[in-house]
py3Dmol code that shows the C-alpha trace and the ligand (Angstrom):
import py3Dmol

protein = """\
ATOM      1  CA  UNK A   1     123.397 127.527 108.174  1.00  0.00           C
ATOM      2  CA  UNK A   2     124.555 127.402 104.284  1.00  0.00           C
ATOM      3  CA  UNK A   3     121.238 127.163 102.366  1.00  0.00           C
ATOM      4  CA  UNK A   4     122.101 123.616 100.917  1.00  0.00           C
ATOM      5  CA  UNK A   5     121.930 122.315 104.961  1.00  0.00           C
ATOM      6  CA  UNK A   6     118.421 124.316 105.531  1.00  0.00           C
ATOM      7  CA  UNK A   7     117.064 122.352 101.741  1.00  0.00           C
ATOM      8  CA  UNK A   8     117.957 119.126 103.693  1.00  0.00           C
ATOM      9  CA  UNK A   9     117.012 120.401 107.183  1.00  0.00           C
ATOM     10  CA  UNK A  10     113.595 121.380 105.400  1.00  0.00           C
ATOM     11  CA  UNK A  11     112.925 117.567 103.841  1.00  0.00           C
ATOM     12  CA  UNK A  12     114.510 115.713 106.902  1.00  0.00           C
ATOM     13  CA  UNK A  13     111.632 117.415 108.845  1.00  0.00           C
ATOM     14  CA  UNK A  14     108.836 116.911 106.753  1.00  0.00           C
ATOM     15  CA  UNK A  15     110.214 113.104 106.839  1.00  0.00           C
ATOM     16  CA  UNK A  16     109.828 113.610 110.523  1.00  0.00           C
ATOM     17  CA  UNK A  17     106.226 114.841 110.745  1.00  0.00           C
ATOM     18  CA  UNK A  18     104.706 112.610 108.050  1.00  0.00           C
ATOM     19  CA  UNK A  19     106.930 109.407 108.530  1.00  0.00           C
ATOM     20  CA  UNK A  20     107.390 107.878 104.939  1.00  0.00           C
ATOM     21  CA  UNK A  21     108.393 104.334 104.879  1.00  0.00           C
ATOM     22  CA  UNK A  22     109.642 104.589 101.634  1.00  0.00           C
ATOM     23  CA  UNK A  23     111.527 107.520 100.310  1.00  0.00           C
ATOM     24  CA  UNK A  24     113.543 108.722  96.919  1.00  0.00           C
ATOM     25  CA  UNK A  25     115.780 111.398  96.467  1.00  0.00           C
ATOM     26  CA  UNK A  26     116.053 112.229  92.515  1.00  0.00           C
ATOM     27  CA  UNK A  27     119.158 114.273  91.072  1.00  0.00           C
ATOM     28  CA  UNK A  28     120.650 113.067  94.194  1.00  0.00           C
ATOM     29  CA  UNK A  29     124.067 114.057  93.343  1.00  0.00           C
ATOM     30  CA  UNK A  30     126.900 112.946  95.548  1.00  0.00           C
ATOM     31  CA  UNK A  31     124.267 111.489  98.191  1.00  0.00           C
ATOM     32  CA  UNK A  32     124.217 113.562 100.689  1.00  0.00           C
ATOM     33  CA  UNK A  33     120.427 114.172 101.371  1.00  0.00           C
ATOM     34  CA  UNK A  34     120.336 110.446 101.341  1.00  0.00           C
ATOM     35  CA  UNK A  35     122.768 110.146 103.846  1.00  0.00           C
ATOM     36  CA  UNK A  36     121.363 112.476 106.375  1.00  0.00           C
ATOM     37  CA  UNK A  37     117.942 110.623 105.460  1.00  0.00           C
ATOM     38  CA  UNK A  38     119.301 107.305 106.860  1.00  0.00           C
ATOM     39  CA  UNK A  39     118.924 107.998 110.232  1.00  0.00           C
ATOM     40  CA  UNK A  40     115.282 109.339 109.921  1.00  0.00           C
ATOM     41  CA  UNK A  41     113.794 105.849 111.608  1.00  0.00           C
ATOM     42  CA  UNK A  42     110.165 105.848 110.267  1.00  0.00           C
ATOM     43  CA  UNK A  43     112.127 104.331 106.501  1.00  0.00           C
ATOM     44  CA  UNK A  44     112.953 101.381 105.193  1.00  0.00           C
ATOM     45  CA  UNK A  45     113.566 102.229 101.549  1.00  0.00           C
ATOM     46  CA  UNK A  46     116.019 104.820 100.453  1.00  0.00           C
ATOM     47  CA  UNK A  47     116.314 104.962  97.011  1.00  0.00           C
ATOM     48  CA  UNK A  48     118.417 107.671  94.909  1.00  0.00           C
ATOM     49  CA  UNK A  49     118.346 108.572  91.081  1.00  0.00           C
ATOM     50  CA  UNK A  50     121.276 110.711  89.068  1.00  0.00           C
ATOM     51  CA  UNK A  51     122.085 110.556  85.249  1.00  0.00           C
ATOM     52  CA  UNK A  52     126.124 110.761  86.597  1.00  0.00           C
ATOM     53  CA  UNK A  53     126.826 107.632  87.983  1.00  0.00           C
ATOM     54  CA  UNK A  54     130.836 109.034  88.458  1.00  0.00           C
ATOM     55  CA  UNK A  55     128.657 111.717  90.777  1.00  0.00           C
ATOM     56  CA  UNK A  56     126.763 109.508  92.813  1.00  0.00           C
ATOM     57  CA  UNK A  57     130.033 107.331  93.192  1.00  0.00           C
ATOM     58  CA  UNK A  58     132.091 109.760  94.922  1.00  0.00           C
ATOM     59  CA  UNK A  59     130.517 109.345  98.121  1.00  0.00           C
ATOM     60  CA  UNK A  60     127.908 106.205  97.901  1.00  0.00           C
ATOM     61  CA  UNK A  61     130.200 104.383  99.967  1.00  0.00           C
ATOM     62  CA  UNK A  62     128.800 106.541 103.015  1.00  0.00           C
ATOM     63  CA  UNK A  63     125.554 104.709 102.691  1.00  0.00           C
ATOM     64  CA  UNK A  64     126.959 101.429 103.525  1.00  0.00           C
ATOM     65  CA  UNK A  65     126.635 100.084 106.657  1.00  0.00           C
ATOM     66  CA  UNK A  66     129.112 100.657 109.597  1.00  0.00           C
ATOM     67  CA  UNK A  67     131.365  97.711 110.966  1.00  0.00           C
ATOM     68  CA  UNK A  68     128.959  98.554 114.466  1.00  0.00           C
ATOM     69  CA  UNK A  69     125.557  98.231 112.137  1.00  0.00           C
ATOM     70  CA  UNK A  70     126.644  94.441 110.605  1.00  0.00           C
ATOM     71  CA  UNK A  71     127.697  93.570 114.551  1.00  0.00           C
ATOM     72  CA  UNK A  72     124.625  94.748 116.103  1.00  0.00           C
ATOM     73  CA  UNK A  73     121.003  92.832 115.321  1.00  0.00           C
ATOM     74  CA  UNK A  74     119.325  96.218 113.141  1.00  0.00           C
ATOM     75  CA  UNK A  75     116.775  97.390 114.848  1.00  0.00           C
ATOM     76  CA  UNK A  76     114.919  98.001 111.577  1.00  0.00           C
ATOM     77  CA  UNK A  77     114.829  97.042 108.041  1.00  0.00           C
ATOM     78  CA  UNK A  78     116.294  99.419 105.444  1.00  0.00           C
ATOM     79  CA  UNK A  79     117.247  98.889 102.084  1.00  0.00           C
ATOM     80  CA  UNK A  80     119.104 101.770 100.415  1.00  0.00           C
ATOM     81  CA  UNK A  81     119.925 101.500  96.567  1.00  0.00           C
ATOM     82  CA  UNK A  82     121.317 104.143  93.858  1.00  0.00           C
ATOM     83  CA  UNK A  83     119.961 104.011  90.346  1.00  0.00           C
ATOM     84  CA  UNK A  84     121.788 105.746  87.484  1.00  0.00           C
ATOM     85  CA  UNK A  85     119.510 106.858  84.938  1.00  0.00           C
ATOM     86  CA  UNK A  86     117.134 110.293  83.779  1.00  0.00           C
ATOM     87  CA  UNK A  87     113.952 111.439  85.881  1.00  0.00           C
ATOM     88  CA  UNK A  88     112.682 111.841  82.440  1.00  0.00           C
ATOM     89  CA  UNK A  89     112.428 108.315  81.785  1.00  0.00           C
ATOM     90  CA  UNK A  90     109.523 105.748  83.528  1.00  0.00           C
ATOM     91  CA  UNK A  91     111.419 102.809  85.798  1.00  0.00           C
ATOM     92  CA  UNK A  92     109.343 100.844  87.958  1.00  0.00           C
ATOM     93  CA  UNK A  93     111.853 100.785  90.945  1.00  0.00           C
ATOM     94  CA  UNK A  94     110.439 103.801  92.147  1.00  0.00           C
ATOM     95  CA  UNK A  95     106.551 102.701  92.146  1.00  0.00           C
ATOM     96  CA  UNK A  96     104.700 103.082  95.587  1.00  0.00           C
ATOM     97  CA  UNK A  97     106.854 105.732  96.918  1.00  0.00           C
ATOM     98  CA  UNK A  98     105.435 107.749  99.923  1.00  0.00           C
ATOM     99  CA  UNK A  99     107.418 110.463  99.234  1.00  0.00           C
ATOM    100  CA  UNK A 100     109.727 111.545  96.185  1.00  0.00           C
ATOM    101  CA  UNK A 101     111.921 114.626  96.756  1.00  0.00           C
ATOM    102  CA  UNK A 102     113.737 116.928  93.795  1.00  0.00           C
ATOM    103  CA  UNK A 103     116.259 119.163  95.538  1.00  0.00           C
ATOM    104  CA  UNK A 104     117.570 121.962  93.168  1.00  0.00           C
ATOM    105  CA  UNK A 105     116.923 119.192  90.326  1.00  0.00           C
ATOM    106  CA  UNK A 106     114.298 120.617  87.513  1.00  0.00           C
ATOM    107  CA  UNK A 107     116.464 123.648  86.252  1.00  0.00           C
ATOM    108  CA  UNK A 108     119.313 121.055  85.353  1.00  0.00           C
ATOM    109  CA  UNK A 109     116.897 119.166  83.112  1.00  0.00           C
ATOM    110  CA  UNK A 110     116.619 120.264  79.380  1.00  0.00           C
ATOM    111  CA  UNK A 111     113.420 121.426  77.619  1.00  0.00           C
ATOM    112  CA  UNK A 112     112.400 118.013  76.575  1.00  0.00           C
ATOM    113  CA  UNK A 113     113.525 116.150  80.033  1.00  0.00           C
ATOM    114  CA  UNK A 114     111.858 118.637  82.055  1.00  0.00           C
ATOM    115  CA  UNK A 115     108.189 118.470  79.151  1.00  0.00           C
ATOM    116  CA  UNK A 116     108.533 114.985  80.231  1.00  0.00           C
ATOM    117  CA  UNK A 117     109.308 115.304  83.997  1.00  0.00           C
ATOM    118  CA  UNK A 118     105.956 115.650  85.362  1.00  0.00           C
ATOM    119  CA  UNK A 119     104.077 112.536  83.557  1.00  0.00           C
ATOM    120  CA  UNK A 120     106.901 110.703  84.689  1.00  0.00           C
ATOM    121  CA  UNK A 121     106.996 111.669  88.741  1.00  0.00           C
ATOM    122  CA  UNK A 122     103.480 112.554  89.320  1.00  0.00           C
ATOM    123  CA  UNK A 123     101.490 110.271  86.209  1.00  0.00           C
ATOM    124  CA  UNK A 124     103.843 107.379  86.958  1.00  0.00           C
ATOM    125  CA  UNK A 125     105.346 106.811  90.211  1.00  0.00           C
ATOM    126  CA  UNK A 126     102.879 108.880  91.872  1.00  0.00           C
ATOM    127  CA  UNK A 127     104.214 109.353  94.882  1.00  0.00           C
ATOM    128  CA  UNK A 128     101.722 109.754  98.249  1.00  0.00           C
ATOM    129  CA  UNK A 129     103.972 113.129  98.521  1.00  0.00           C
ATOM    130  CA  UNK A 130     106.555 114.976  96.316  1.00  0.00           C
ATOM    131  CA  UNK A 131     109.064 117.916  97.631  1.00  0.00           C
ATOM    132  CA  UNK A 132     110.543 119.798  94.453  1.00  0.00           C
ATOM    133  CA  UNK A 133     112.956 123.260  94.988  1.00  0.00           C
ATOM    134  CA  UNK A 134     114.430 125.019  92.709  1.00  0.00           C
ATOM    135  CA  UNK A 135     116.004 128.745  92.656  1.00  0.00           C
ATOM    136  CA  UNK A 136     113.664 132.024  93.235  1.00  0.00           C
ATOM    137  CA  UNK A 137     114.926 134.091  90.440  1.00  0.00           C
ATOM    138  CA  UNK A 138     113.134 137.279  91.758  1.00  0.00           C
ATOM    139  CA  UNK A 139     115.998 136.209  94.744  1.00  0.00           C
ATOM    140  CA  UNK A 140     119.313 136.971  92.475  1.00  0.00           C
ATOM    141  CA  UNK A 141     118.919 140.896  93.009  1.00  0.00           C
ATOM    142  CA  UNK A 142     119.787 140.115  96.618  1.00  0.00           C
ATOM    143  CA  UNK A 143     123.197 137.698  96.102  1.00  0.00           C
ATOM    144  CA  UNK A 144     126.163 139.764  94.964  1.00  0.00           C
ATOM    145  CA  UNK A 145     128.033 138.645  91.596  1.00  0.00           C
ATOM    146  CA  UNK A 146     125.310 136.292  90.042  1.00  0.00           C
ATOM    147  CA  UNK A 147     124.693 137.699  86.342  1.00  0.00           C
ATOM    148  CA  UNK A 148     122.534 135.794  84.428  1.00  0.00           C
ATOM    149  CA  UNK A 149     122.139 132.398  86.493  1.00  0.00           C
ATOM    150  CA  UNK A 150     123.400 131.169  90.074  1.00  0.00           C
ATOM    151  CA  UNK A 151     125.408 128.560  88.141  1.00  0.00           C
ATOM    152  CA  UNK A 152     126.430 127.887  85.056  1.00  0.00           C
ATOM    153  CA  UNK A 153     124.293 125.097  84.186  1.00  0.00           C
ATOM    154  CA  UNK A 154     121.026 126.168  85.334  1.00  0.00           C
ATOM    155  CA  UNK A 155     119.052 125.685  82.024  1.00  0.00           C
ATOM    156  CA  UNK A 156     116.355 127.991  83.551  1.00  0.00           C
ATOM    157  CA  UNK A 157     115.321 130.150  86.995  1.00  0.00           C
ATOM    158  CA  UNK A 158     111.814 130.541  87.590  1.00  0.00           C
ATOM    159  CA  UNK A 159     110.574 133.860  89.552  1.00  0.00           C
ATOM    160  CA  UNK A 160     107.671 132.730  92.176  1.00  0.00           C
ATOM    161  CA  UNK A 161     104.968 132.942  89.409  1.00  0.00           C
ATOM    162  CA  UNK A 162     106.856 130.825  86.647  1.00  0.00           C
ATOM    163  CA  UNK A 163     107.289 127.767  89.009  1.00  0.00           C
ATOM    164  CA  UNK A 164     103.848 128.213  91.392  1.00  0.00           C
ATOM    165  CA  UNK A 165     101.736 127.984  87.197  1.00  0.00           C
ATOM    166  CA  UNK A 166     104.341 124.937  86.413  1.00  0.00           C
ATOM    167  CA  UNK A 167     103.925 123.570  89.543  1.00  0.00           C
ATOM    168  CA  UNK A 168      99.607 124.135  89.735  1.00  0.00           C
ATOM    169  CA  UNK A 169      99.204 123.178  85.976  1.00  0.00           C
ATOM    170  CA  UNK A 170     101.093 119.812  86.528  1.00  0.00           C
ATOM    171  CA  UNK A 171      99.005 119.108  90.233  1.00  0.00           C
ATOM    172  CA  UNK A 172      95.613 119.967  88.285  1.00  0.00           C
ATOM    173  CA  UNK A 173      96.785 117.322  85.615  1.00  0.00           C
ATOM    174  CA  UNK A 174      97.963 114.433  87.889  1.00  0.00           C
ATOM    175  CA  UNK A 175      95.511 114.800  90.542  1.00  0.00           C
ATOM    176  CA  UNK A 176      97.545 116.419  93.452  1.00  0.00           C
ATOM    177  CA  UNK A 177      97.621 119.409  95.673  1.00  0.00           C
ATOM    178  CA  UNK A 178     100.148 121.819  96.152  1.00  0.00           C
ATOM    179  CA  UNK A 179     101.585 124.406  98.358  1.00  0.00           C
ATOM    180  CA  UNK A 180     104.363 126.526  98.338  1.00  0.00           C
ATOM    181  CA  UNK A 181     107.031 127.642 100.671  1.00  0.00           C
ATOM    182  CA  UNK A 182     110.661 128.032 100.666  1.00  0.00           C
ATOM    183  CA  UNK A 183     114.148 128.249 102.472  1.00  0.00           C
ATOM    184  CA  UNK A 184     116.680 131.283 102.524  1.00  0.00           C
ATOM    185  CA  UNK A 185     114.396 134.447 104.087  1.00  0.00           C
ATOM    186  CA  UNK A 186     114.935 137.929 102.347  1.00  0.00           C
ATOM    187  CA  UNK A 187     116.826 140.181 104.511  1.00  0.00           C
ATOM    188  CA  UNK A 188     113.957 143.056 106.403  1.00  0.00           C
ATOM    189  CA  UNK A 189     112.426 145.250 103.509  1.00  0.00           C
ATOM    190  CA  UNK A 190     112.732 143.052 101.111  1.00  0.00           C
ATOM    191  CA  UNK A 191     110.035 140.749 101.733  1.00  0.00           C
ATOM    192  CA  UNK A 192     108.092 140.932  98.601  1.00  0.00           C
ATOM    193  CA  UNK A 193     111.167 138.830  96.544  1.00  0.00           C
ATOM    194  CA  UNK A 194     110.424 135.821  98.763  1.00  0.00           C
ATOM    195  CA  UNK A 195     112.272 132.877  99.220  1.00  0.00           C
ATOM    196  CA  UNK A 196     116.104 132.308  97.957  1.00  0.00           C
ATOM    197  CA  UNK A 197     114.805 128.545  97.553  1.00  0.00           C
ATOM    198  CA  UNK A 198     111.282 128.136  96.433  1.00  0.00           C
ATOM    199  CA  UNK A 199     109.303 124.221  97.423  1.00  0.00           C
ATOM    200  CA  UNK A 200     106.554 123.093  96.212  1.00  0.00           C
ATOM    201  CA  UNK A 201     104.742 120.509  98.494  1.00  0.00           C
ATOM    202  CA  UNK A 202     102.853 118.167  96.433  1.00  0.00           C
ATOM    203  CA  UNK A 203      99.851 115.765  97.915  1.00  0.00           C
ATOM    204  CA  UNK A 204      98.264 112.870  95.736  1.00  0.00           C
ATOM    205  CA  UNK A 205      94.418 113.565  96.418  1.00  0.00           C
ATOM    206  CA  UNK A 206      93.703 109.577  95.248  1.00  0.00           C
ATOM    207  CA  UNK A 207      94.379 106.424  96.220  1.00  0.00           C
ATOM    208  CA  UNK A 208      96.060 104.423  93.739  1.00  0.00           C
ATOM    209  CA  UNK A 209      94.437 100.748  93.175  1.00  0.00           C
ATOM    210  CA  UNK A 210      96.582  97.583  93.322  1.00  0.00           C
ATOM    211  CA  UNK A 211      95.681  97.084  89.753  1.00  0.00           C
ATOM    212  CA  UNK A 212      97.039  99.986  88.719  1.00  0.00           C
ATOM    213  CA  UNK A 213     100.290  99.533  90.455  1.00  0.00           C
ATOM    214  CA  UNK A 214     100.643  95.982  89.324  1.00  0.00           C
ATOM    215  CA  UNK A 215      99.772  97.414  85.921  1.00  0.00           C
ATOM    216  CA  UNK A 216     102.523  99.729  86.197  1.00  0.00           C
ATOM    217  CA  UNK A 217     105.051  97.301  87.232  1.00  0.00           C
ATOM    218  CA  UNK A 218     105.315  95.415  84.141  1.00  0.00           C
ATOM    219  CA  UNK A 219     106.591  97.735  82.232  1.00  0.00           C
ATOM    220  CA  UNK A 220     110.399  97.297  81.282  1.00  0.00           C
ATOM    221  CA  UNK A 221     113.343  98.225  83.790  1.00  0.00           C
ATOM    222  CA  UNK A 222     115.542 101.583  81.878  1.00  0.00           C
ATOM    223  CA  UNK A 223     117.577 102.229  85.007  1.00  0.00           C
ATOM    224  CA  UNK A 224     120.969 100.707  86.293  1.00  0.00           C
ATOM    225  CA  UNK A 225     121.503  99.682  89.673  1.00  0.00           C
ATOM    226  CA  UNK A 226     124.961 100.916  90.737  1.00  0.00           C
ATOM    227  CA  UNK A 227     124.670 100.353  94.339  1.00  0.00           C
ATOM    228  CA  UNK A 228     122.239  98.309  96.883  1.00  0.00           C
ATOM    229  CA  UNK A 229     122.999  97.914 101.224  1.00  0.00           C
ATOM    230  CA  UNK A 230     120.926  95.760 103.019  1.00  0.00           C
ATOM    231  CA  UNK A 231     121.036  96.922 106.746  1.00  0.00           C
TER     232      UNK A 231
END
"""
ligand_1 = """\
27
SAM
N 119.924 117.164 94.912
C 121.337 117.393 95.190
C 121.520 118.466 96.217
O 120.566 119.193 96.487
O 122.615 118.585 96.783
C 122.148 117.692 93.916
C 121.632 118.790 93.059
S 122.665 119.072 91.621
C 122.579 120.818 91.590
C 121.670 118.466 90.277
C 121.828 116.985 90.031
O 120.864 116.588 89.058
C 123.193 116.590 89.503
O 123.751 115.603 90.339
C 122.889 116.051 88.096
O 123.745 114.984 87.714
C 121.450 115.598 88.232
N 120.685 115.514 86.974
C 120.679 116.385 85.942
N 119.842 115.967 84.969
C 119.290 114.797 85.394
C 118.342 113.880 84.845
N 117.798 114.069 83.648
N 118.004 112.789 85.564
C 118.548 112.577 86.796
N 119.438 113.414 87.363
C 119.808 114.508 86.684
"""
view = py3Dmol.view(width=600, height=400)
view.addModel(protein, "pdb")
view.setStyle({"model": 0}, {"cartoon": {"style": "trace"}})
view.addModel(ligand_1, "xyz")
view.setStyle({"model": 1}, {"stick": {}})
view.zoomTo()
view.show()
């Protein structure tokens, strides 16, 4: 399958094995993580972030229920909203998260976005779990035609040891843990490049304290709600 399918393959099974109730997809684009998401039965709240509301719009209408869901009783609550707004920026909708995923997202975000990025997913929302890919740059040697960048507005790629010391110094600083894997094997004898996608698996190693959350939850609401179903 096309690499995109195996990035969403990769999170819809992790949602399988560790059964968030609550999940958010940021940089979610035209939805379609989301989408696939909604029929993953442990959750009840979808939510999805992306500065382009035009982007998210294209397709959002796929997350609405079908005329069969409103006729038949749901067999579970689920909530799915979109936000338009920047990951760089603190909103309370996405406080108590179990899992927050960031699919080919950080190499879109500028130099100050992405300086702000990890007080912001892992200080703030801290999310039980966080899932964040982005291009193996040690990778491009292998795909024909790709100069500089795999697209145009990549602001950065990261070889394996640029994102695993991003990745480690912002889990040391937040209190997490974090592996690394990847999707997109190197063809035989090539090994040593890695993956074409690189994840980072990030695991809160505290428990966060009602205080703190209710804390958090004051603060004021930046992000715009641009579409909510109830199912
Ligand atoms: N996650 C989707 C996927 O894997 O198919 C889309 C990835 S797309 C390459 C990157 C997305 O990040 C775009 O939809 C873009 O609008 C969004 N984006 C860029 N900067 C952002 C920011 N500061 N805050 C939120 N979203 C952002």
């Amino acid at each position: 399958p096309p690499l995109y399918k195996q990035r969403y393959q990769f999170v819809k099974s992790l949602v399988e094995k560790y059964k968030p109730k609550k999940v958010a997809d940021l940089g979610c684009g035209e939805c379609s993580l989301l989408w696939k998401l909604k029929f993953c039965s442990s959750i009840e709240v979808l939510a999805g972030v992306d500065i382009s509301e035009d982007v998210m719009k294209e397709k959002m209408h796929t997350l609405s229920p079908l005329p069969c869901e409103y006729l038949q009783p749901s067999w579970r609550p689920l909530v799915v909203t979109l936000y338009q707004g920047s990951v760089a920026q603190k909103d309370p909708n996405l406080l108590g998260f179990d899992m927050i995923t960031c699919i080919e997202l950080i190499e879109h975000l500028e130099t100050e976005e992405l300086a702000a990025f990890p007080d912001v997913i892992f200080g703030f929302w801290a999310p039980v779990m966080a899932v964040i890919s982005t291009p193996n740059s040690e990778f491009n040697s292998l795909l024909p035609g790709v100069k500089l960048f795999r697209h145009l507005d990549h602001k950065f790629e990261w070889s394996k040891e640029e994102f695993e010391s991003w990745a480690l110094k912002a889990a040391g600083c937040y209190g997490y843990t974090v592996e690394f894997t990847g999707v997109g094997k190197p063809p035989p004898g090539a090994e040593s490049v890695g993956f074409c996608t690189q994840i980072g698996i990030f695991v809160r190693n505290y428990m966060e304290t009602a205080e703190t959350v209710k804390y958090k939850m004051t603060i004021s609401h930046v992000y715009k709600t641009i579409f909510k179903a109830v199912y």
